[in-house]
C-alpha positions in Angstrom: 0.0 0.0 0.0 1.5 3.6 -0.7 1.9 5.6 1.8 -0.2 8.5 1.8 0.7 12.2 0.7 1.4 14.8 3.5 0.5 18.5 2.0 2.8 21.3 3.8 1.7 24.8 3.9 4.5 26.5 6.1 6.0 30.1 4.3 9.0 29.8 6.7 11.7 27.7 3.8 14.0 26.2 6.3 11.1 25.2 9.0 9.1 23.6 5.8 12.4 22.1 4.7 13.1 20.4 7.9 9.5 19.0 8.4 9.2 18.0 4.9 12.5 15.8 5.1 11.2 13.9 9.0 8.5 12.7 6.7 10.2 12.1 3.8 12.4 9.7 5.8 9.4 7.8 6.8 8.2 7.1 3.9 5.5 9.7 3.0 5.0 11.4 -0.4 4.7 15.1 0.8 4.1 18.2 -1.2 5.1 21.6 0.1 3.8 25.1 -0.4 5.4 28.5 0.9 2.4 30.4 1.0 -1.7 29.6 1.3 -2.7 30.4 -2.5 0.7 27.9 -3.8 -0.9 24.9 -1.2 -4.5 25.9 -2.4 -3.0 25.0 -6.3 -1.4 21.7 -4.7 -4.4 20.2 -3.0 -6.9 21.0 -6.1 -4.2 18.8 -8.0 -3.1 16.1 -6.0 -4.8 13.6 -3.7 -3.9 14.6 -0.5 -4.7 12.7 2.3 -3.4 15.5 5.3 -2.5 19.0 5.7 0.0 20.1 7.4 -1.0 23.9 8.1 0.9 27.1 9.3 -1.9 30.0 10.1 0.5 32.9 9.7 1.3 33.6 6.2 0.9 36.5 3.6 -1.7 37.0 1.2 -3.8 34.0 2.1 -3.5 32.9 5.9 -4.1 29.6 7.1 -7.4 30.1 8.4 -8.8 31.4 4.9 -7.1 28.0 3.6 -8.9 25.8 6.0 -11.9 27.7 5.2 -11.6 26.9 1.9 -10.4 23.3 2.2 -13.1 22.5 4.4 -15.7 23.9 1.3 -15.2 20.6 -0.6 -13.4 18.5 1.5 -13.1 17.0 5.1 -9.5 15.8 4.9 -7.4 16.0 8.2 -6.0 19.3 8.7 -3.3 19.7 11.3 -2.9 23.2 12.2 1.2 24.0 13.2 -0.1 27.5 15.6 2.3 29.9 16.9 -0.6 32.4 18.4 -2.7 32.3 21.6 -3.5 28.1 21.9 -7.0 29.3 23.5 -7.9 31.6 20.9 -6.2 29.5 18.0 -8.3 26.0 19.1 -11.7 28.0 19.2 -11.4 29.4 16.2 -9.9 26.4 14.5 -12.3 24.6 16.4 -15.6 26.3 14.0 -13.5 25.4 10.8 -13.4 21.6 11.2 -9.7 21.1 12.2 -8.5 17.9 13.2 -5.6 19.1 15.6 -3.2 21.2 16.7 0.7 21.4 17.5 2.2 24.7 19.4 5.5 26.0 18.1 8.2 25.6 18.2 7.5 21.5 18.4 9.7 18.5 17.3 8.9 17.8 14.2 9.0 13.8 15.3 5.9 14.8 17.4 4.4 16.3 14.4 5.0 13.0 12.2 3.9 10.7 15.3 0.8 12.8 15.4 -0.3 12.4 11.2 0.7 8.7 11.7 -1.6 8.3 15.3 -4.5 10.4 12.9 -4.3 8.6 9.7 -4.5 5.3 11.1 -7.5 6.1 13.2 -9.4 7.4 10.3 -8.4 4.6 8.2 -8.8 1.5 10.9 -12.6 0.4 10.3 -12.6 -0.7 14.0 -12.8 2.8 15.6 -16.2 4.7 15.7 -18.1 1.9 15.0 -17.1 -1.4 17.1 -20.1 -2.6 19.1 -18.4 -6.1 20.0 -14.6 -7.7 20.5 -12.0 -5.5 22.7 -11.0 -2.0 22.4 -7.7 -1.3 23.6 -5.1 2.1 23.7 -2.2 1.7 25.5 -3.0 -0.5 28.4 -6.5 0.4 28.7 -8.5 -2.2 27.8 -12.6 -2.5 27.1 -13.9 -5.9 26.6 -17.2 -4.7 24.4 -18.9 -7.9 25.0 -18.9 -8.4 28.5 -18.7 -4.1 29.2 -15.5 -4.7 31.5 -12.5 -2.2 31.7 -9.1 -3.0 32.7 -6.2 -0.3 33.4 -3.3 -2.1 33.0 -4.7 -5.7 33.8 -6.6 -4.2 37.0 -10.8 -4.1 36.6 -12.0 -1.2 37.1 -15.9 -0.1 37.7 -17.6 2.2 35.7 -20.7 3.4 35.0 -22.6 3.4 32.2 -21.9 6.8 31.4 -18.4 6.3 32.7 -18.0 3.2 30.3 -19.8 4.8 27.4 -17.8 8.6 27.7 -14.2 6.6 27.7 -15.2 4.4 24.7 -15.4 7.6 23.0 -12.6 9.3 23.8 -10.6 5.7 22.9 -12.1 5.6 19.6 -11.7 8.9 18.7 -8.3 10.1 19.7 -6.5 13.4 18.5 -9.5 14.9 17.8 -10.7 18.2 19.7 -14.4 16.9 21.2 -16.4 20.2 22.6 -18.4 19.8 25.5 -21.5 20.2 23.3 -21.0 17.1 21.1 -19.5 14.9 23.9 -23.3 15.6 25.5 -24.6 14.8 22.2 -22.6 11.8 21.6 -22.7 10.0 25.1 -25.6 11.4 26.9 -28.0 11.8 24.1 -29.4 15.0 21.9 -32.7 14.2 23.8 -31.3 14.5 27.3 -31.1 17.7 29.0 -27.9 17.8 31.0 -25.2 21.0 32.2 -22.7 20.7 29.7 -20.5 21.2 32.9 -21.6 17.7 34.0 -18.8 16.6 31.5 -15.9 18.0 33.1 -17.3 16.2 36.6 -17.3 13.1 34.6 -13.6 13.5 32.7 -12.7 14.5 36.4 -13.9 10.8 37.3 -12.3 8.9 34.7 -9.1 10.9 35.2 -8.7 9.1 39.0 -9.2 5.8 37.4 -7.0 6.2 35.0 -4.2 6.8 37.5 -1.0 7.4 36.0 -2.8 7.4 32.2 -5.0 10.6 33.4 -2.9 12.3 31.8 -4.1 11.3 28.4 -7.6 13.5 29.0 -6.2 16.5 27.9 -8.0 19.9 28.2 -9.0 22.3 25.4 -9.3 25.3 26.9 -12.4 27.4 26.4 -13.6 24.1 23.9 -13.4 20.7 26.2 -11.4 17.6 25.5 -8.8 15.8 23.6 -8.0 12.0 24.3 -4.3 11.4 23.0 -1.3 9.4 24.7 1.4 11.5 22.5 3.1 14.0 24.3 3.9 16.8 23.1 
Protein backbone atom coordinates (compact mmCIF):
# COMPACT_ATOMS: atom_id res chain seq x y z
CA UNK A 1 0.00 0.00 0.00
CA UNK A 2 1.53 3.64 -0.68
CA UNK A 3 1.94 5.63 1.82
CA UNK A 4 -0.16 8.53 1.84
CA UNK A 5 0.71 12.17 0.71
CA UNK A 6 1.37 14.84 3.46
CA UNK A 7 0.50 18.48 1.99
CA UNK A 8 2.77 21.30 3.81
CA UNK A 9 1.68 24.77 3.85
CA UNK A 10 4.49 26.48 6.12
CA UNK A 11 5.96 30.12 4.27
CA UNK A 12 9.05 29.83 6.69
CA UNK A 13 11.70 27.74 3.80
CA UNK A 14 13.99 26.23 6.27
CA UNK A 15 11.07 25.19 9.04
CA UNK A 16 9.08 23.64 5.83
CA UNK A 17 12.42 22.08 4.67
CA UNK A 18 13.05 20.41 7.92
CA UNK A 19 9.52 19.05 8.35
CA UNK A 20 9.22 18.03 4.89
CA UNK A 21 12.54 15.84 5.13
CA UNK A 22 11.22 13.86 8.97
CA UNK A 23 8.54 12.68 6.71
CA UNK A 24 10.20 12.07 3.85
CA UNK A 25 12.40 9.72 5.83
CA UNK A 26 9.35 7.81 6.78
CA UNK A 27 8.17 7.14 3.87
CA UNK A 28 5.47 9.66 2.99
CA UNK A 29 5.04 11.37 -0.41
CA UNK A 30 4.69 15.10 0.79
CA UNK A 31 4.12 18.20 -1.18
CA UNK A 32 5.08 21.60 0.11
CA UNK A 33 3.76 25.10 -0.41
CA UNK A 34 5.44 28.52 0.92
CA UNK A 35 2.42 30.36 1.05
CA UNK A 36 -1.68 29.58 1.34
CA UNK A 37 -2.71 30.40 -2.53
CA UNK A 38 0.70 27.92 -3.78
CA UNK A 39 -0.94 24.92 -1.19
CA UNK A 40 -4.49 25.94 -2.40
CA UNK A 41 -3.02 24.96 -6.29
CA UNK A 42 -1.37 21.68 -4.74
CA UNK A 43 -4.44 20.22 -3.04
CA UNK A 44 -6.87 21.02 -6.08
CA UNK A 45 -4.24 18.76 -8.04
CA UNK A 46 -3.15 16.05 -6.01
CA UNK A 47 -4.77 13.64 -3.69
CA UNK A 48 -3.90 14.65 -0.45
CA UNK A 49 -4.70 12.70 2.27
CA UNK A 50 -3.35 15.46 5.28
CA UNK A 51 -2.50 18.99 5.65
CA UNK A 52 0.02 20.10 7.43
CA UNK A 53 -1.04 23.95 8.08
CA UNK A 54 0.86 27.11 9.32
CA UNK A 55 -1.94 29.95 10.08
CA UNK A 56 0.54 32.89 9.69
CA UNK A 57 1.34 33.56 6.25
CA UNK A 58 0.88 36.46 3.59
CA UNK A 59 -1.67 36.98 1.16
CA UNK A 60 -3.81 34.04 2.09
CA UNK A 61 -3.46 32.92 5.88
CA UNK A 62 -4.15 29.60 7.11
CA UNK A 63 -7.43 30.07 8.37
CA UNK A 64 -8.76 31.39 4.92
CA UNK A 65 -7.09 28.04 3.57
CA UNK A 66 -8.94 25.81 5.98
CA UNK A 67 -11.95 27.74 5.23
CA UNK A 68 -11.60 26.94 1.90
CA UNK A 69 -10.43 23.27 2.20
CA UNK A 70 -13.14 22.54 4.35
CA UNK A 71 -15.73 23.93 1.27
CA UNK A 72 -15.20 20.61 -0.57
CA UNK A 73 -13.41 18.51 1.54
CA UNK A 74 -13.09 17.01 5.05
CA UNK A 75 -9.52 15.80 4.94
CA UNK A 76 -7.43 15.97 8.15
CA UNK A 77 -5.97 19.30 8.71
CA UNK A 78 -3.32 19.74 11.26
CA UNK A 79 -2.93 23.20 12.16
CA UNK A 80 1.17 24.02 13.17
CA UNK A 81 -0.10 27.54 15.61
CA UNK A 82 2.31 29.91 16.91
CA UNK A 83 -0.56 32.36 18.36
CA UNK A 84 -2.71 32.30 21.64
CA UNK A 85 -3.51 28.13 21.88
CA UNK A 86 -6.96 29.28 23.53
CA UNK A 87 -7.89 31.57 20.94
CA UNK A 88 -6.25 29.45 17.98
CA UNK A 89 -8.31 26.02 19.09
CA UNK A 90 -11.66 28.00 19.20
CA UNK A 91 -11.35 29.41 16.20
CA UNK A 92 -9.90 26.45 14.47
CA UNK A 93 -12.27 24.61 16.38
CA UNK A 94 -15.59 26.26 14.00
CA UNK A 95 -13.55 25.37 10.78
CA UNK A 96 -13.36 21.64 11.24
CA UNK A 97 -9.73 21.13 12.18
CA UNK A 98 -8.52 17.86 13.16
CA UNK A 99 -5.61 19.13 15.58
CA UNK A 100 -3.17 21.24 16.66
CA UNK A 101 0.70 21.41 17.50
CA UNK A 102 2.21 24.74 19.35
CA UNK A 103 5.51 25.99 18.13
CA UNK A 104 8.25 25.58 18.20
CA UNK A 105 7.54 21.49 18.39
CA UNK A 106 9.66 18.52 17.34
CA UNK A 107 8.87 17.80 14.25
CA UNK A 108 9.03 13.83 15.32
CA UNK A 109 5.91 14.76 17.42
CA UNK A 110 4.40 16.26 14.38
CA UNK A 111 4.96 12.99 12.21
CA UNK A 112 3.90 10.69 15.35
CA UNK A 113 0.76 12.85 15.42
CA UNK A 114 -0.28 12.35 11.23
CA UNK A 115 0.70 8.70 11.70
CA UNK A 116 -1.58 8.31 15.33
CA UNK A 117 -4.52 10.43 12.90
CA UNK A 118 -4.26 8.64 9.66
CA UNK A 119 -4.49 5.31 11.14
CA UNK A 120 -7.51 6.10 13.21
CA UNK A 121 -9.35 7.44 10.32
CA UNK A 122 -8.36 4.64 8.18
CA UNK A 123 -8.75 1.50 10.86
CA UNK A 124 -12.61 0.37 10.34
CA UNK A 125 -12.60 -0.69 13.99
CA UNK A 126 -12.82 2.84 15.56
CA UNK A 127 -16.22 4.69 15.66
CA UNK A 128 -18.07 1.88 14.95
CA UNK A 129 -17.12 -1.38 17.05
CA UNK A 130 -20.12 -2.61 19.07
CA UNK A 131 -18.40 -6.12 20.04
CA UNK A 132 -14.61 -7.65 20.48
CA UNK A 133 -11.98 -5.53 22.70
CA UNK A 134 -11.03 -2.02 22.37
CA UNK A 135 -7.74 -1.25 23.58
CA UNK A 136 -5.07 2.08 23.70
CA UNK A 137 -2.24 1.71 25.48
CA UNK A 138 -3.01 -0.53 28.36
CA UNK A 139 -6.51 0.44 28.68
CA UNK A 140 -8.51 -2.25 27.76
CA UNK A 141 -12.55 -2.53 27.13
CA UNK A 142 -13.92 -5.89 26.61
CA UNK A 143 -17.16 -4.70 24.42
CA UNK A 144 -18.89 -7.86 25.03
CA UNK A 145 -18.92 -8.40 28.54
CA UNK A 146 -18.68 -4.11 29.20
CA UNK A 147 -15.53 -4.71 31.55
CA UNK A 148 -12.49 -2.22 31.68
CA UNK A 149 -9.14 -3.02 32.73
CA UNK A 150 -6.18 -0.31 33.38
CA UNK A 151 -3.28 -2.13 33.00
CA UNK A 152 -4.73 -5.66 33.83
CA UNK A 153 -6.57 -4.20 37.02
CA UNK A 154 -10.79 -4.09 36.60
CA UNK A 155 -11.98 -1.17 37.13
CA UNK A 156 -15.86 -0.15 37.74
CA UNK A 157 -17.57 2.22 35.71
CA UNK A 158 -20.72 3.43 34.99
CA UNK A 159 -22.59 3.44 32.23
CA UNK A 160 -21.93 6.79 31.35
CA UNK A 161 -18.40 6.30 32.65
CA UNK A 162 -18.01 3.24 30.26
CA UNK A 163 -19.75 4.81 27.37
CA UNK A 164 -17.79 8.57 27.72
CA UNK A 165 -14.24 6.56 27.73
CA UNK A 166 -15.22 4.39 24.68
CA UNK A 167 -15.43 7.64 23.04
CA UNK A 168 -12.58 9.28 23.77
CA UNK A 169 -10.58 5.72 22.87
CA UNK A 170 -12.14 5.58 19.59
CA UNK A 171 -11.74 8.91 18.74
CA UNK A 172 -8.33 10.09 19.70
CA UNK A 173 -6.51 13.37 18.48
CA UNK A 174 -9.53 14.94 17.84
CA UNK A 175 -10.66 18.18 19.72
CA UNK A 176 -14.45 16.93 21.22
CA UNK A 177 -16.36 20.20 22.62
CA UNK A 178 -18.42 19.80 25.49
CA UNK A 179 -21.48 20.18 23.26
CA UNK A 180 -20.99 17.13 21.15
CA UNK A 181 -19.51 14.86 23.88
CA UNK A 182 -23.29 15.60 25.49
CA UNK A 183 -24.62 14.80 22.15
CA UNK A 184 -22.60 11.81 21.62
CA UNK A 185 -22.65 9.95 25.09
CA UNK A 186 -25.57 11.38 26.91
CA UNK A 187 -27.97 11.78 24.11
CA UNK A 188 -29.41 15.00 21.90
CA UNK A 189 -32.66 14.24 23.77
CA UNK A 190 -31.30 14.49 27.31
CA UNK A 191 -31.12 17.75 28.98
CA UNK A 192 -27.92 17.77 31.02
CA UNK A 193 -25.24 21.04 32.20
CA UNK A 194 -22.70 20.72 29.69
CA UNK A 195 -20.47 21.21 32.93
CA UNK A 196 -21.62 17.70 33.99
CA UNK A 197 -18.77 16.56 31.50
CA UNK A 198 -15.88 18.00 33.14
CA UNK A 199 -17.27 16.17 36.59
CA UNK A 200 -17.28 13.09 34.56
CA UNK A 201 -13.64 13.53 32.71
CA UNK A 202 -12.71 14.51 36.42
CA UNK A 203 -13.89 10.77 37.25
CA UNK A 204 -12.31 8.92 34.71
CA UNK A 205 -9.07 10.87 35.18
CA UNK A 206 -8.75 9.10 38.99
CA UNK A 207 -9.22 5.79 37.44
CA UNK A 208 -6.99 6.24 34.96
CA UNK A 209 -4.22 6.81 37.46
CA UNK A 210 -0.99 7.36 35.98
CA UNK A 211 -2.83 7.41 32.23
CA UNK A 212 -5.04 10.59 33.41
CA UNK A 213 -2.90 12.34 31.78
CA UNK A 214 -4.14 11.27 28.40
CA UNK A 215 -7.57 13.47 29.00
CA UNK A 216 -6.23 16.49 27.88
CA UNK A 217 -8.03 19.92 28.21
CA UNK A 218 -9.01 22.30 25.40
CA UNK A 219 -9.29 25.30 26.91
CA UNK A 220 -12.36 27.38 26.37
CA UNK A 221 -13.56 24.06 23.88
CA UNK A 222 -13.44 20.67 26.23
CA UNK A 223 -11.37 17.63 25.49
CA UNK A 224 -8.85 15.83 23.65
CA UNK A 225 -8.03 12.02 24.32
CA UNK A 226 -4.32 11.42 23.03
CA UNK A 227 -1.27 9.35 24.72
CA UNK A 228 1.37 11.47 22.54
CA UNK A 229 3.05 13.99 24.27
CA UNK A 230 3.89 16.80 23.11
Amino acid sequence: MDKPTILIIEDEPTINRIISNYFLKEKYRVLSALDGFKGLQLFSKNKVDLVCLDIMMPNINGWDVAKTIRETSNVPIIMMSALSEEEDILKGYSLKVDDYITKPFNPKILVAKVKNLLERLNNPIYGNQTSGILEVDGIKMDLDTHRTYINTIEIDLSKTEYDLLKYFLEHQGKICSRNLLLDEVWGIDVYVEDRIVDTYVKKLRKYLGTKSHYIKTVFGVGYRFETIDE
